[in-house]
N, C-alpha and C positions, 0 to 999 in steps of 0.2 A: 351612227345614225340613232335619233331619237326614238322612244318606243311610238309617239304621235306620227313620227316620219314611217316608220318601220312599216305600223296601221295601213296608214295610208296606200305605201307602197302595196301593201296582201291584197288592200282592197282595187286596186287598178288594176293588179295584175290577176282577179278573179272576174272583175266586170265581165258580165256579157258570157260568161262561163257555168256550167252546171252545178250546183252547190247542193249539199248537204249544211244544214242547220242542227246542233241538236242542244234544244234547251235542259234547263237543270231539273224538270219534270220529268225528261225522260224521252220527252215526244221528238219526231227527228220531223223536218221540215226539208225537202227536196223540191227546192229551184224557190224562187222567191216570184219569178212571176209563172202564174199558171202552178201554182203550188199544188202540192201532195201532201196530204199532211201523213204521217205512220203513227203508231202508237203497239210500240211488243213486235215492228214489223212486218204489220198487215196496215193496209189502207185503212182507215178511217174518211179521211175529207177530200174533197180537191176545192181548190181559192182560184182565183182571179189572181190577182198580188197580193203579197205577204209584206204586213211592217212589225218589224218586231225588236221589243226593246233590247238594248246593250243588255240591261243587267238580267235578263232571262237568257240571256245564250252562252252555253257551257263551251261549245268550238264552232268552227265553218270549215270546212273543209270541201274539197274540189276533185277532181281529175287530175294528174301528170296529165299532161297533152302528148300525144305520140308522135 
């Protein structure tokens, strides 16, 4: 599998799923619609939706589902 294919695949299988964002700032981003923004892991913001560029994000990461 391609690392394009690979992509793709994380991101299908994250759709619709609770996500942590954490940019190379430092800031973590929790869920992309209805967002939270943290900063040091205290609240800072809540968003509406969140777009945020490839080259500012450090990982994504998600839940195991039970």
């Amino acid at each position: 599998m391609s690392r394009k294919e690979a992509l793709s695949s994380f991101i299908q299988q994250i759709h619709g799923r609770p996500v942590v964002v954490k940019l190379n700032s430092g800031v973590d981003y929790r869920a992309l619609e209805q967002t939270e923004e943290y900063v040091n892991g205290q609240l800072k913001n809540k968003y509406g939706d969140a777009f945020i560029r490839g080259n500012n994000v450090l990982y994504i990461s998600t839940q195991r589902r039970r």
